[in-house]
MIKEDO-643972 format. One record per atom (N, C-alpha, C): x, y negated, z; residue in one letter. Coordinates in pm, whole numbers, padded with zeros to 5 digits, always signed. Each point is the difference from the previous one (the first is absolute). Example, Ala and Ser with C-alpha at 12.3 -4.5 7.8 and 13.67 -1.06 7.14 Angstrom:
2
+01319+00569+00780A-00089-00119+00000A+00090-00120+00000A-00035-00105-00072S+00082-00119+00006S-00077-00109+00073S
# end
This chain:
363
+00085+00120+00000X-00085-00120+00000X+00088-00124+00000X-00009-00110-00051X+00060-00122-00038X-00074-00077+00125X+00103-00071+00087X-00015-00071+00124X+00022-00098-00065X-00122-00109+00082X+00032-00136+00017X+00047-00031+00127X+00146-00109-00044X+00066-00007+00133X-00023-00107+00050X+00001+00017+00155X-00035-00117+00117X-00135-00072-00042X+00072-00128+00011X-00164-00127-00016X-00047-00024-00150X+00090+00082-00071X+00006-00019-00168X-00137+00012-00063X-00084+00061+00047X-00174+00082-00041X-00052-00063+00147X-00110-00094-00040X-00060-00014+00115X-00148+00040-00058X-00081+00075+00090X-00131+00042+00009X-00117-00120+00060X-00139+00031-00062X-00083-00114+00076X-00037+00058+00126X+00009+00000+00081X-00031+00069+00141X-00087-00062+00110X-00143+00049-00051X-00119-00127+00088X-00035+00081+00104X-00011-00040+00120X-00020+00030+00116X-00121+00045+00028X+00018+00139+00088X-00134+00140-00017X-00100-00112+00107X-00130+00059+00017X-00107-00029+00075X+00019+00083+00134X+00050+00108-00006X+00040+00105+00131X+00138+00069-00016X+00044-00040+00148X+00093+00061-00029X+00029+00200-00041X-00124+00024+00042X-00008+00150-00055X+00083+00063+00043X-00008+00016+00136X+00106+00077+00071X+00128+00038+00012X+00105-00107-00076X+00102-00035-00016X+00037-00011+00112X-00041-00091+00069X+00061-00061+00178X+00048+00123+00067X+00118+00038+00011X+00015+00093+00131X+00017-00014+00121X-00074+00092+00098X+00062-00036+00140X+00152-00021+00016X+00027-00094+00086X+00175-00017+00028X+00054+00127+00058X-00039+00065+00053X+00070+00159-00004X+00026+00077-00115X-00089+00030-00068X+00000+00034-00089X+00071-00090-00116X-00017-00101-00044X+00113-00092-00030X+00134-00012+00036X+00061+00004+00102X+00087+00021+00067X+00081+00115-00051X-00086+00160-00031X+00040+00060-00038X+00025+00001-00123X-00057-00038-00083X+00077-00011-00178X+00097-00093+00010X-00023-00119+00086X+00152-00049-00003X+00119+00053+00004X-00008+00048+00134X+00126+00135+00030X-00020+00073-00125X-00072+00057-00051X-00034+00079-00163X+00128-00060-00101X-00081-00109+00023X+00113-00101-00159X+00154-00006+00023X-00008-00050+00174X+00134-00012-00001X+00068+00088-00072X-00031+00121+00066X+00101+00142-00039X-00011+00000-00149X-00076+00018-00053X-00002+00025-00165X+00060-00142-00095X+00003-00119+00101X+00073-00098-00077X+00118+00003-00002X+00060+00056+00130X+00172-00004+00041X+00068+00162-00058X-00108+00105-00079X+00059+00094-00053X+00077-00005-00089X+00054+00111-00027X+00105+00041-00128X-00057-00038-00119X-00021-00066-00078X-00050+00032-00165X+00015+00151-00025X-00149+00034-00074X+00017+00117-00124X+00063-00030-00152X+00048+00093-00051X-00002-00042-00122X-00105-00011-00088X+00033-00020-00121X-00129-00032-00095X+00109-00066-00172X-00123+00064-00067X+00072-00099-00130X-00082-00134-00028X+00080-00080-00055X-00071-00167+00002X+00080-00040-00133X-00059-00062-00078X+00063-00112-00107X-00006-00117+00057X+00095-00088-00009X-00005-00097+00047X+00021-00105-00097X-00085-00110-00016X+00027-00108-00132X+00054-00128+00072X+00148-00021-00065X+00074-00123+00074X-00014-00122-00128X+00004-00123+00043X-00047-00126-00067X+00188-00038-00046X+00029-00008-00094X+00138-00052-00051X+00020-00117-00074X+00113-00072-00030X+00017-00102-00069X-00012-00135+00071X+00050-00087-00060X-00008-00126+00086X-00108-00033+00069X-00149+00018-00113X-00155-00078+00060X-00044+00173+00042X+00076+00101-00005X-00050+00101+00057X-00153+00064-00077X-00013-00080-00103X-00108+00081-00095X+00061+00143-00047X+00126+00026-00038X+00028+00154-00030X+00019+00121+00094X-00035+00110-00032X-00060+00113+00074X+00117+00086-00042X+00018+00118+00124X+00098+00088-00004X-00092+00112+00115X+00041+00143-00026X-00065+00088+00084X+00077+00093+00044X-00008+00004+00142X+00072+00094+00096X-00094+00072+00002X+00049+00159-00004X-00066+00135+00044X+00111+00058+00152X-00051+00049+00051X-00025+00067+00128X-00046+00010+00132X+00050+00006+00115X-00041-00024+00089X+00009-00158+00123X-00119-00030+00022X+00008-00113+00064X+00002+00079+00095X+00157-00128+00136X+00009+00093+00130X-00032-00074+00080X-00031-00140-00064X-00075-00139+00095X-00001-00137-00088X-00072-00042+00053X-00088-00136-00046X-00026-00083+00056X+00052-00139+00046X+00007-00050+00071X-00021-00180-00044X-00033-00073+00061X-00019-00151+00004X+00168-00066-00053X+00086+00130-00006X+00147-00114-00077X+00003+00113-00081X+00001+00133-00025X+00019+00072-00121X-00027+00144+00007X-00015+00061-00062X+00015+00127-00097X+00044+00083-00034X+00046+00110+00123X+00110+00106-00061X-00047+00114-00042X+00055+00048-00147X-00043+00073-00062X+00115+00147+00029X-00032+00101-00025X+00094+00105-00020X-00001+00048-00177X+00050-00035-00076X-00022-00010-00129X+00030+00185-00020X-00097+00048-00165X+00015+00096-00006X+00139+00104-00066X+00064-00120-00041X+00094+00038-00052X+00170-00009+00106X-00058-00028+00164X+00065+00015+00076X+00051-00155+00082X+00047+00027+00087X+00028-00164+00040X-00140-00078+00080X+00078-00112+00100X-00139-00076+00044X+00010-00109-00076X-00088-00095-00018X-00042-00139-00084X-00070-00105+00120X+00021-00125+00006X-00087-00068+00096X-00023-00103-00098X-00150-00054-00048X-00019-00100-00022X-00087-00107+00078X+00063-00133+00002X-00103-00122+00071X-00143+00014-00013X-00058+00009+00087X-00134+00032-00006X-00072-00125-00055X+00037-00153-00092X-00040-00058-00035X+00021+00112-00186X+00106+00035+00005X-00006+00098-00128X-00092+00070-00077X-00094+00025+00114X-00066+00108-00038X-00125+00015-00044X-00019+00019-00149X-00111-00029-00036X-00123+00083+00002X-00026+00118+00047X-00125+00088-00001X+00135+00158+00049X-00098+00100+00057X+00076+00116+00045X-00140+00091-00091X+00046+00138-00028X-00096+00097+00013X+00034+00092+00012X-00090+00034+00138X+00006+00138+00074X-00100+00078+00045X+00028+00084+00019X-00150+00114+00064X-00031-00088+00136X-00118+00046-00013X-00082-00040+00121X-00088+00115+00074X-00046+00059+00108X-00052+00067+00074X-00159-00020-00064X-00075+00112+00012X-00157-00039-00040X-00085-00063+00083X+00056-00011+00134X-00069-00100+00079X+00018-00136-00047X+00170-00032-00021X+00046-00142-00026X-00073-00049-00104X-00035+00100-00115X-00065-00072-00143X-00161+00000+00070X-00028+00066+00096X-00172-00037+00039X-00019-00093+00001X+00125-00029+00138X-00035-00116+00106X+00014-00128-00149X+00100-00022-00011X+00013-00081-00137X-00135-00051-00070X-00070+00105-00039X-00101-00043-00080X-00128-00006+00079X+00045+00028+00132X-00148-00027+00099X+00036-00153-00001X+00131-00062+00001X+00002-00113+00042X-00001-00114-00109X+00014+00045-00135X-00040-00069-00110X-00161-00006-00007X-00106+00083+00031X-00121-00066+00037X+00003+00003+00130X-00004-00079+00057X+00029-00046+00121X-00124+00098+00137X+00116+00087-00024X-00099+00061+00126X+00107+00032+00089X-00005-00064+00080X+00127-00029+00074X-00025+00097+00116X-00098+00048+00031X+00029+00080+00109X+00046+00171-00033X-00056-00002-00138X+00027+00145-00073X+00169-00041-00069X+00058-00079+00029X+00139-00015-00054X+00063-00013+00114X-00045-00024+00120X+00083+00029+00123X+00023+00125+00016X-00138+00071+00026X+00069+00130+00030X+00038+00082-00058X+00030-00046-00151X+00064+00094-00070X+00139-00027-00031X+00015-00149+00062X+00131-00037-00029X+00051+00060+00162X-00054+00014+00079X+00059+00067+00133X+00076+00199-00054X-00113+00014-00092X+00037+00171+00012X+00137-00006-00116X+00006-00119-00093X+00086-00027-00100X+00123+00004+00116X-00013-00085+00070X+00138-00011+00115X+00080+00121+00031X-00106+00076+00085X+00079+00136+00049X-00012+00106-00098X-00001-00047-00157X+00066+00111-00075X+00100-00049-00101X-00004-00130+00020X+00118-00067-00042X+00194+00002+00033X+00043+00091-00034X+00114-00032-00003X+00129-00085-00017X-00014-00123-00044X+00053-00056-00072X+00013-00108+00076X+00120-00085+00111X-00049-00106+00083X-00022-00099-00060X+00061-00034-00157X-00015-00142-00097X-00177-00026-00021X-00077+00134-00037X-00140+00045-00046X-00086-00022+00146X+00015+00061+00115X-00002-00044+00120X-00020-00114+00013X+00108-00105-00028X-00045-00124+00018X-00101-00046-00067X-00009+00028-00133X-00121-00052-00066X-00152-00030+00050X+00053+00173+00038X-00179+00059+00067X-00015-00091+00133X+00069-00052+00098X+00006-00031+00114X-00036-00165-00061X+00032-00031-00120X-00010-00130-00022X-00173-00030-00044X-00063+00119-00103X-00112-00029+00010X-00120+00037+00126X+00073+00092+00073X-00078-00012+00136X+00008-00123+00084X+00060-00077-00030X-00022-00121+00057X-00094-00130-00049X-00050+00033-00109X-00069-00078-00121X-00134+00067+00041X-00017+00129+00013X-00129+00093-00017X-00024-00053+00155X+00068-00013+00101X-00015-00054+00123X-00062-00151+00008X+00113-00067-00068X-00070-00171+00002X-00155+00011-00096X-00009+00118-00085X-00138-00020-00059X-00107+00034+00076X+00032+00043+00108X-00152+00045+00076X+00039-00039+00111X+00041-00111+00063X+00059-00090+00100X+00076+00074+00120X+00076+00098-00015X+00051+00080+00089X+00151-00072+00028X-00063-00107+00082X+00169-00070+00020X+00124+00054+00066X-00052+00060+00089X+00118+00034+00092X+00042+00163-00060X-00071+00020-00063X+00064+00172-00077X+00074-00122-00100X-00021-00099-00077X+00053-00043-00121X+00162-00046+00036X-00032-00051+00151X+00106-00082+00038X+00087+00133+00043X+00002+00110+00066X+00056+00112-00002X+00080+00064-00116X-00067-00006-00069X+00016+00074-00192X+00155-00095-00020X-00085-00118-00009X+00096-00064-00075X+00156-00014+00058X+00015-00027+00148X+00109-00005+00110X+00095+00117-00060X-00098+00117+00030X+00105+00193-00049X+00041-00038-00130X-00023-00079-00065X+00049-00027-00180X+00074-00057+00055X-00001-00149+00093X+00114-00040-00046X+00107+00017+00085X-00003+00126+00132X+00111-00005+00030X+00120+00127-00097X-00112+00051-00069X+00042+00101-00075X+00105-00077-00099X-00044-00071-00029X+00038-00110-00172X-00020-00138+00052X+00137-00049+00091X-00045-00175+00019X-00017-00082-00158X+00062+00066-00110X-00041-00066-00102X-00101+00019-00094X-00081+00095+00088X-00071+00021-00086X-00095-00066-00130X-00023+00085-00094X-00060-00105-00108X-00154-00029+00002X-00048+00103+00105X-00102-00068+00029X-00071-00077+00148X+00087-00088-00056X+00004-00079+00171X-00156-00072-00050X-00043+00000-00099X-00124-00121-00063X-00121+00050+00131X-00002+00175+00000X-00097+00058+00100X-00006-00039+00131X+00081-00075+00041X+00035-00065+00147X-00148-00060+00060X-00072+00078+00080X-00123-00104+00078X+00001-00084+00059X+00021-00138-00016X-00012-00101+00068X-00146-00104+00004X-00032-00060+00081X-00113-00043+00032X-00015-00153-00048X-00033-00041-00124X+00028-00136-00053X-00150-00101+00064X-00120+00100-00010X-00106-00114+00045X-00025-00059+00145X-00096-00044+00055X+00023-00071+00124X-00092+00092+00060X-00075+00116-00029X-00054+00108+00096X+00053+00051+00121X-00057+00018+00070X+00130+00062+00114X-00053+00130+00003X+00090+00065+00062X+00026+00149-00021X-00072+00049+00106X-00102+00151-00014X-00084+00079+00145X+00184+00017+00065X-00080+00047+00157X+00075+00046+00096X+00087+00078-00062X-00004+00095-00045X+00115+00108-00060X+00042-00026-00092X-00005-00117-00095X+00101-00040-00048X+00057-00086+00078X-00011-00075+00044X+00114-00117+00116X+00074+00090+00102X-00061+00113+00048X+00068+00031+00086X+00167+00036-00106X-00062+00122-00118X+00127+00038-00090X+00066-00097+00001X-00060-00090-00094X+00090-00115-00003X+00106-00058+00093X-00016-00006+00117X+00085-00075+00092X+00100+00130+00011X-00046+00169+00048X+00108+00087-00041X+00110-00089-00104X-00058+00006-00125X+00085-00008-00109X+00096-00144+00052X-00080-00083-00003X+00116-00130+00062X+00089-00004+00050X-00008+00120+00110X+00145+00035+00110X+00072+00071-00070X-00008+00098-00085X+00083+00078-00096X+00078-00081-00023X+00186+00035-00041X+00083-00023-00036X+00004-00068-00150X-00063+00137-00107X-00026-00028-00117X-00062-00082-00037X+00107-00104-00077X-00074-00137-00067X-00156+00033-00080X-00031+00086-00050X-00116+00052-00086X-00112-00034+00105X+00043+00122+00096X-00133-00016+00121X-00035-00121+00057X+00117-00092+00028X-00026-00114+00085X-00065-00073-00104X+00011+00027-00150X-00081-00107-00117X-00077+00082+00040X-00106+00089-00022X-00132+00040-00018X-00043-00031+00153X+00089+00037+00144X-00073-00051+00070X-00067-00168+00029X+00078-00053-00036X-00012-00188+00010X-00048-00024-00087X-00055+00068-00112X-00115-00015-00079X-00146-00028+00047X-00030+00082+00074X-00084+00061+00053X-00042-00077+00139X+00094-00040+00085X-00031-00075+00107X-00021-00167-00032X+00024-00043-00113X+00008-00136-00006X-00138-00003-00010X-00098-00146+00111X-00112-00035+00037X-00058+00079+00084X+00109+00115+00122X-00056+00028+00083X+00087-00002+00113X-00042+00035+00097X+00066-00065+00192X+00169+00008-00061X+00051+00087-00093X+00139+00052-00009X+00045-00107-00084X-00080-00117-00067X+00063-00076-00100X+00185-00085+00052X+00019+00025+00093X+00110-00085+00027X+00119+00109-00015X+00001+00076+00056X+00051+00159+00012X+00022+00026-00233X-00112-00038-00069X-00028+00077-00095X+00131-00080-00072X-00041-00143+00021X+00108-00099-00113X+00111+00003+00030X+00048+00015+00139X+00133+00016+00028X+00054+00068-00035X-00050+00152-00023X+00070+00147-00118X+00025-00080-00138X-00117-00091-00042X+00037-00043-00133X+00035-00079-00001X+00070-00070+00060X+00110-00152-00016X+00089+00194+00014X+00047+00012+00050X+00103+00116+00007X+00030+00085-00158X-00110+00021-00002X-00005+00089-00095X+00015-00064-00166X-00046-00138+00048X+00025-00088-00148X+00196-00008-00019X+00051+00053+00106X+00171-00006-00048X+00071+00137-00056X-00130+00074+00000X+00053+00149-00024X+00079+00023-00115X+00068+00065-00039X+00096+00062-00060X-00052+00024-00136X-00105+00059+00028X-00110+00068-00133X-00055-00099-00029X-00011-00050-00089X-00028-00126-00112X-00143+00012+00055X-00091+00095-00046X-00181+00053-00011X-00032-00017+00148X+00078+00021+00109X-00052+00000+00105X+00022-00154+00006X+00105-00054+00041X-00009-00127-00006X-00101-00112-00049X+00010+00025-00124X-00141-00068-00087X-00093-00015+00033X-00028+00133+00016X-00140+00091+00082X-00089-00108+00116X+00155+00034+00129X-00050-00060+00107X-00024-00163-00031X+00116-00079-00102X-00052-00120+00031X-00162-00013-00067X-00035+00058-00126X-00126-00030+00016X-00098+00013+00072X+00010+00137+00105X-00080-00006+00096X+00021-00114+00099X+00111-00054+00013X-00006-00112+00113X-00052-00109-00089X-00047+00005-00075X-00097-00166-00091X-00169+00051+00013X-00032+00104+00087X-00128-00017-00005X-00023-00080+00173X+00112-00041+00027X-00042-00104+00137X-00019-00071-00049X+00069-00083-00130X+00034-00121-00022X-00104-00031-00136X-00163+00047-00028X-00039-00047-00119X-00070-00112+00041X-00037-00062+00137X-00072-00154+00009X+00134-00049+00011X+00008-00154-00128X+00088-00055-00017X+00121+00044-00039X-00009+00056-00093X+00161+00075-00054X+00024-00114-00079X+00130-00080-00005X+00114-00100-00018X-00018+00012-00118X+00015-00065-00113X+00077+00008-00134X+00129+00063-00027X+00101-00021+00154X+00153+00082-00025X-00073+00150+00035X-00074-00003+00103X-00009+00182+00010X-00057+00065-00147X-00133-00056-00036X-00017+00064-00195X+00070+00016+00014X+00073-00047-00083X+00150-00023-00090X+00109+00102+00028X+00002+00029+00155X+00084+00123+00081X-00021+00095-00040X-00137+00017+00086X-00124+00169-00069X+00008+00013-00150X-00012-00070-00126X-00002-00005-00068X+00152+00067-00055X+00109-00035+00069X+00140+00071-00074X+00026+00093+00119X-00050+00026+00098X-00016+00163+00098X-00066+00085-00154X-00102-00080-00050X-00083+00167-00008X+00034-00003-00166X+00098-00088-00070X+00085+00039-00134X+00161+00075+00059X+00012+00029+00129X+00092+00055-00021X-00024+00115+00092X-00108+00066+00001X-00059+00122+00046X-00046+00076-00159X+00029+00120+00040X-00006+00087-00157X-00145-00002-00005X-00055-00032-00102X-00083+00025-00071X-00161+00061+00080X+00060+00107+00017X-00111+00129+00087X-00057-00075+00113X+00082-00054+00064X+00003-00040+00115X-00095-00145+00028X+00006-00083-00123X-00058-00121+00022X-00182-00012+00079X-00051+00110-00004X-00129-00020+00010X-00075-00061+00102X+00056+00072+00097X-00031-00100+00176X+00060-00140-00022X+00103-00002-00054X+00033-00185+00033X-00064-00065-00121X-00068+00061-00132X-00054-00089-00048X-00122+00000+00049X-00067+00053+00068X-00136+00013+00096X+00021-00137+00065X+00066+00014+00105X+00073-00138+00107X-00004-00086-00072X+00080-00026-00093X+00047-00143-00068X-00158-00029-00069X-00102+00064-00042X-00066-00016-00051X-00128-00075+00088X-00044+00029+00121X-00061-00024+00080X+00101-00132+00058X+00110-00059+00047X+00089-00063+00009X-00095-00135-00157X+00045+00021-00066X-00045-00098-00125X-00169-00076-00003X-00063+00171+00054X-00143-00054-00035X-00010-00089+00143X+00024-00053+00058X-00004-00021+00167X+00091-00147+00010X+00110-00006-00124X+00032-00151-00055X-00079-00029-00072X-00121+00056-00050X-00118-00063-00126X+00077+00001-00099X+00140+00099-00012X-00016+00003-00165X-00036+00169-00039X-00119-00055-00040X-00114+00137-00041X+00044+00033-00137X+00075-00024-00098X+00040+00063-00116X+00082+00067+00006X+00111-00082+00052X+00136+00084+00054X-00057+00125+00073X-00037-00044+00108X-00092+00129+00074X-00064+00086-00047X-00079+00031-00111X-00056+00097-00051X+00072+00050-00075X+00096-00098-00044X+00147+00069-00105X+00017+00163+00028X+00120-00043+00170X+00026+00049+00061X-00078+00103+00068X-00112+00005+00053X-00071+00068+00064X-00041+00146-00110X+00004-00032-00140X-00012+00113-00129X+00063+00049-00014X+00159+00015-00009X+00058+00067+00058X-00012+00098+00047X-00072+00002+00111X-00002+00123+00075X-00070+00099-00050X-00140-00007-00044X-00058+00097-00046X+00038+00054-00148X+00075-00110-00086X+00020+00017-00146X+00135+00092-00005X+00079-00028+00096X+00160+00054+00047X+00000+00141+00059X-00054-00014+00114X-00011+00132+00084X-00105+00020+00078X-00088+00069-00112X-00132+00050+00005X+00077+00124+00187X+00064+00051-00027X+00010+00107+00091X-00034-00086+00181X+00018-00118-00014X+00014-00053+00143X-00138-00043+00016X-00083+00087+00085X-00156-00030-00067X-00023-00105+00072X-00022-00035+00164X-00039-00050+00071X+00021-00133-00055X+00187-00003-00038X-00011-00159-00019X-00053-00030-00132X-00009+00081-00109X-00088-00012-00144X-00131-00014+00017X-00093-00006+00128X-00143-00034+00017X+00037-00140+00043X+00082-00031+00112X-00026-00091+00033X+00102-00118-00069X+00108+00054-00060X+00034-00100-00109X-00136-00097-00124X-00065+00124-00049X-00120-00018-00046X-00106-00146+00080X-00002+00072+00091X-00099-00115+00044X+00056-00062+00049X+00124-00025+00042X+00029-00185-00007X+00056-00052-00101X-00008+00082-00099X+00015-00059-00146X-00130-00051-00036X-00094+00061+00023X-00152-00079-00050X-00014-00116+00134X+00026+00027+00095X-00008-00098+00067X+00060-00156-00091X+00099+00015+00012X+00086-00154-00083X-00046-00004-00155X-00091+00048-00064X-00043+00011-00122X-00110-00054+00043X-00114-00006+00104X-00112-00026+00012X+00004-00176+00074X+00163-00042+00022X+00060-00076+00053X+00017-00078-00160X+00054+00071-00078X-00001-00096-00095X-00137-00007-00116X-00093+00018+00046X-00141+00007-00024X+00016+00137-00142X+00061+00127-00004X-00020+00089-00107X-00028+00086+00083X-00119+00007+00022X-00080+00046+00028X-00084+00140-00066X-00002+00028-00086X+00026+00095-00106X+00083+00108+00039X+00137-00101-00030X+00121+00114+00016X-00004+00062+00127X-00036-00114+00119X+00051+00024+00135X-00111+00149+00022X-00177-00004-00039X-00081+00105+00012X+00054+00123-00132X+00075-00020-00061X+00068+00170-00024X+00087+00043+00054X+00090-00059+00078X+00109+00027+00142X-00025+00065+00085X-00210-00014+00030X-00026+00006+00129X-00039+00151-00031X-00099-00026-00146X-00050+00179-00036X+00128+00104-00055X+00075-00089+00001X+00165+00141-00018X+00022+00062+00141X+00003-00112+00087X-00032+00046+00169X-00090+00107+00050X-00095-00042-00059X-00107+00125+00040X+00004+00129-00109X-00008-00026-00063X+00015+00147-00106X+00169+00076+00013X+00126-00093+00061X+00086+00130+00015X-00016+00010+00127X+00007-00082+00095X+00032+00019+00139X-00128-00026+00087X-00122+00057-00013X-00128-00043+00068X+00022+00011+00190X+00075+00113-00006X+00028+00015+00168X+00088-00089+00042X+00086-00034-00064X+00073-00121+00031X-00027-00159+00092X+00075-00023+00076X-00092-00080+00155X-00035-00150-00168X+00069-00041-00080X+00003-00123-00046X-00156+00059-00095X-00013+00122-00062X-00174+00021-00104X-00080-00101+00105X-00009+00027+00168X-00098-00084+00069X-00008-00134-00054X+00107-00087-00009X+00013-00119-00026X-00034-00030-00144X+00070+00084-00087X-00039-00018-00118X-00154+00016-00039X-00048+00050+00087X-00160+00028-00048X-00050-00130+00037X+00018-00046+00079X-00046-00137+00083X+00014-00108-00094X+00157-00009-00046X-00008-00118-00120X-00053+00005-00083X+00002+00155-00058X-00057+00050-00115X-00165-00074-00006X-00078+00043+00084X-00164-00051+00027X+00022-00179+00003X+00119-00018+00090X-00033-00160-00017X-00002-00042-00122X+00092+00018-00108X+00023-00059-00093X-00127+00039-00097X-00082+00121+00020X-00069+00010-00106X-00128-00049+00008X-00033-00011+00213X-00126-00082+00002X+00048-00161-00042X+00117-00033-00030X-00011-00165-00021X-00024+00025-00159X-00006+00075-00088X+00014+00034-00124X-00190-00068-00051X-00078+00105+00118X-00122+00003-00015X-00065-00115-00014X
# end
């Protein structure tokens, strides 16, 4: 099967109505953790793989390695070639792999291309423990964290994702990272995780935990990890945290701060931009500039459909500043994209609300 690698293929991924029994008890949770660990920190199996590397200056020309991949990683690629010898290429190299996949892995796969996210969890769980392969491993561990954020299972998501990345600090799919961009605050069992995660050592955890606590009793505790964490080492974490520390700062954001946020989130890769163009976007509409603001706020859903929560509510404060600049029109198809992908979604409430206002002023 021909893999798409990392954030390269993004899926539309609209958020279920139930979680459908996804949620596990924390014991039982607990235990697939311990599960993953072990099967993440194993030996690789072998396997045969072609591997297609990108060549030439602009890297449009193609070259193909045959044999065995013995890992895959966020800096590169070591191959055991068939004609003997190892090969490592930069994992920016690498343009598509194809390899066998387990018949669970191709289920779960296509449970999760129509989005039935709870029938792609657990098939991406049985994909795990017959998976050999710790590079393939990661994969699977990467969309269990996606199939998690799709049916709001935060603290399994925030779990998932941690075992990836202590497995692979570089990993390539850091994009799956759960962090908490809107101003909701989190039930009891997520805050409690959360503050766990804060005390953790690992820069990752202390980002997903201080995600999560900002606008609740822990907010002082939360920003201080991220003034910290904005000096980190890892470019993505860094970034990361400073945009989370700009959702204190959207009444009255400066002209120099834009301008800041604005070259934070051009020099964050790509994948990554979606939470800080959320921020900066709400940030704009809140200076009354509602064009800029809806600019920005499209983005999110047009970019990375996969980040659902903030693709509803990017949505509706995009019609919000559209109904601000009297398009009114546009702003009521924003609101019915709201309700027809994401109806369970806390922002469909709101959107239904504008939705009726605008159409009884129509009448």
């Amino acid at each position: 099967m021909r893999l798409a690698l990392g954030t390269r293929q993004r899926a539309r991924v609209p958020r279920l109505c139930q979680p459908c029994g996804v949620r596990a008890p924390s014991a039982r949770r607990n235990r697939l953790v311990s599960l993953l660990f072990l099967l993440l920190f194993a030996s690789p199996a072998h396997a045969a793989d072609v591997v297609e590397v990108a060549t030439g200056e602009d890297g449009r020309g193609r070259t193909k390695l045959t044999g065995e991949i013995l890992d895959f990683t966020g800096e590169r690629l070591t191959i055991r070639l068939e004609g003997g010898g190892d090969r490592e290429v930069p994992a920016e190299k690498i343009a598509a792999i194809e390899t066998a996949l387990t018949p669970e892995h191709r289920a779960a796969d296509e449970a999760f291309a129509r989005r039935d996210f709870a029938a792609a969890h657990g098939q991406y769980k049985t994909a795990l423990e017959r998976e050999s392969r710790a590079w393939m491993r990661r994969r699977i561990v990467a969309q269990l964290v996606w199939t998690c954020r799709a049916v709001g299972d935060t603290v399994a998501a925030g779990d998932f994702f941690l075992l990836l990345a202590r497995s692979d600090p570089t990993t390539l799919f850091f994009d799956a990272i759960p962090l908490a961009w809107r101003s909701e605050l989190p039930d009891a069992a997520v805050e409690r995780q959360a503050l766990a995660w804060l005390e953790q050592e690992s820069s990752a955890a202390g980002l997903v935990g201080a995600s999560f606590l900002l606008g609740t009793p822990h907010s002082a505790r939360a920003l201080e990890r991220l003034k910290q964490l904005a000096q980190d080492k890892d470019p993505r974490i860094a970034g990361l945290a400073k945009g989370q520390s700009w959702r204190q700062s959207l009444a009255g954001a400066s002209d120099a701060q834009i301008a800041s946020w604005r070259q934070t989130i051009e020099r964050l890769p790509e994948e990554l931009r979606a939470g800080p163009h959320y921020v900066l976007g709400r940030a704009l509409a809140q200076r009354g500039e509602h064009e800029a603001a809806a600019l920005t706020l499209l983005r999110v859903p047009i970019l990375y459909p996969r980040e659902t929560e903030l693709a509803a509510s990017a949505l509706l404060e995009a019609g919000r500043a559209l109904e601000r600049l009297d398009q009114r029109e546009e702003a009521a198809g924003l609101y019915r994209e709201v309700l027809g992908e994401w109806p369970d979604d806390s922002a469909a409430t709101e959107a239904a609300a504008r939705l009726e206002t605008l159409q009884d002023a129509e009448r």
